[in-house]
C-alpha positions in Angstrom: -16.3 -6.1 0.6 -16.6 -4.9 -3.1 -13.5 -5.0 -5.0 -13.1 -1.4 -5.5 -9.8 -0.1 -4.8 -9.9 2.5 -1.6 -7.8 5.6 -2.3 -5.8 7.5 -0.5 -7.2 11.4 0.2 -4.8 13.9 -0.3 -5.5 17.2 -0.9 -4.4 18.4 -4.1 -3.0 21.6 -2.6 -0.2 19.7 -0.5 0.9 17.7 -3.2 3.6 20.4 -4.0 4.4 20.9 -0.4 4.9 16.5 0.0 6.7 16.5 -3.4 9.0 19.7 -1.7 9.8 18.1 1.4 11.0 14.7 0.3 12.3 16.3 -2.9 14.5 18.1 0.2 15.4 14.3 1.4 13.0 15.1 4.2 10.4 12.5 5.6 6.8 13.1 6.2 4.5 11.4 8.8 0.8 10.9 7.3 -2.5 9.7 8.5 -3.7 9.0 5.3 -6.1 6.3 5.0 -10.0 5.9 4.2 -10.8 2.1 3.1 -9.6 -1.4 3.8 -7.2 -2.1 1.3 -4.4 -2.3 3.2 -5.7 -4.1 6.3 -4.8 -5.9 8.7 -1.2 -3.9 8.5 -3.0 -0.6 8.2 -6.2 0.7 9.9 -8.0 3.2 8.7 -8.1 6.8 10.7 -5.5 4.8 13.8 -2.2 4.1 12.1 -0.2 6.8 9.9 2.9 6.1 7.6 6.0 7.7 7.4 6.9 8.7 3.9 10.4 8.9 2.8 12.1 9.9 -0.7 12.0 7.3 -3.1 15.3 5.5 -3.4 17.1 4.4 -6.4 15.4 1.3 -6.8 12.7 -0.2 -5.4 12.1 -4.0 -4.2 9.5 -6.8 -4.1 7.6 -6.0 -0.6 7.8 -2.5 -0.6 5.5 0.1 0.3 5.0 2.6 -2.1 2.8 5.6 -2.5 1.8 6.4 -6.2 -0.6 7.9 -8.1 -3.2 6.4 -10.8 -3.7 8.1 -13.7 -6.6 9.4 -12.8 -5.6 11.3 -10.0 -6.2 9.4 -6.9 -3.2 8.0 -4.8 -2.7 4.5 -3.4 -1.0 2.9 -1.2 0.1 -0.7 -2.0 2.6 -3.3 -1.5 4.9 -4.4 -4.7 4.9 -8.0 -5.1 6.8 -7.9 -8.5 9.3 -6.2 -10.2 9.3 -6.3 -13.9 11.2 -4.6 -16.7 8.9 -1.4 -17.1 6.8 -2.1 -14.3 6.3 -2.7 -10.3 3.0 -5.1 -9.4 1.1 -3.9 -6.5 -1.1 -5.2 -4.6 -3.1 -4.1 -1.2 -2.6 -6.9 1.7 -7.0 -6.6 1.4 -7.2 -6.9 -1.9 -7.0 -9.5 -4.5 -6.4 -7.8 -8.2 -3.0 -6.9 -9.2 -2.1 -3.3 -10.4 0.3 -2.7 -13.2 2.2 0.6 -11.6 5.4 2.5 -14.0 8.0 4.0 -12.1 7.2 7.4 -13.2 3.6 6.7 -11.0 5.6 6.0 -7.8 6.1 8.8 -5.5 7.2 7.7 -2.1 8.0 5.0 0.1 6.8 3.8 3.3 10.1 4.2 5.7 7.9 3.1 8.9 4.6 3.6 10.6 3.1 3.8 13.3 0.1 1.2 14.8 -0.7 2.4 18.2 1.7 4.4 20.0 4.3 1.8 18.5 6.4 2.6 15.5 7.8 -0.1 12.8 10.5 0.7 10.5 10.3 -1.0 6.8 13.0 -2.7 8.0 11.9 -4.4 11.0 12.8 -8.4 10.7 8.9 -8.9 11.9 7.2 -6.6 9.3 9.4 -7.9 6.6 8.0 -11.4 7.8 4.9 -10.5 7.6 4.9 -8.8 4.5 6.4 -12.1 2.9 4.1 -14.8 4.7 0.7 -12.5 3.9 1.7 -12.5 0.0 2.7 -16.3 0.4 -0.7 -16.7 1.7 -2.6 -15.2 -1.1 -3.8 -17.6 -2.8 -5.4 -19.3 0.0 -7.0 -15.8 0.7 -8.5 -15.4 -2.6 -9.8 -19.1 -2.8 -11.6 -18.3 0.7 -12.7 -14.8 -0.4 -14.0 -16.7 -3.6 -15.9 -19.3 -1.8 -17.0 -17.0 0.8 -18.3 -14.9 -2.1 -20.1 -18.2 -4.2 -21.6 -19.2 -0.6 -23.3 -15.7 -0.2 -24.8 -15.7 -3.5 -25.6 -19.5 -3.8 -27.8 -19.2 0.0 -29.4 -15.3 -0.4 
């Protein structure tokens, strides 16, 4: 996997219609992913998210939907809340992202894997979201050595 970010597609012409509807407290169920960067939670073009308003505050291990300054929108988990800032990172990925609040659109309230749907809130998916950071640096020393291997034995 190269460590390019995927992005999330959204066409620019329902970015005023998304920004109405939860602007209206209103959530929004969205199939919106191309890439790996949030597997194995996600899967691309199977599972959809349900967006919801953003609340006051967010927290470490939530999933928010925000946009780079460049104009394409991601999809990450926050794994740290600083001062001016949120960290992100993808569950597939291994860089961190530096994300202001003013970047942050929406949350992830639930989604849906299958014809099952999990709520944010879900004792298991909280889990889960906490042991798969915890794991992270195990991941990225396997993804390293994995990587070393490849080029050491082309």
């Amino acid at each position: 996997m190269n460590s390019s970010v995927e992005h999330i597609i959204i066409e620019e012409e329902l970015i005023p219609l998304l920004t109405d509807t939860l602007a209206m407290g209103q959530k929004i169920r969205y199939l919106p992913f191309r890439g790996v960067s949030m597997l194995p939670m996600l899967r691309q073009g199977k599972d959809s998210v349900e967006l919801a308003p953003l609340p006051e505050k967010l927290h470490k291990y939530d999933l928010p939907l925000y946009r780079y300054p460049n104009g394409k929108y991601v999809m990450h988990r926050i794994v740290g809340v600083k001062e001016d800032h949120y960290l992100c990172l993808g569950d597939n990925t291994y860089r961190y992202e530096h994300i202001k609040p003013e970047q942050m659109i929406a949350v992830v309230s639930a989604f849906k894997r299958g014809d099952k749907r999990i709520e944010a809130t879900n004792f298991w998916y909280r889990l889960y979201s906490r042991v798969w950071y915890w794991c992270y640096p195990a991941r990225k020393l396997l993804r390293m050595g994995k990587s070393w291997l490849r080029r050491r034995f082309k």
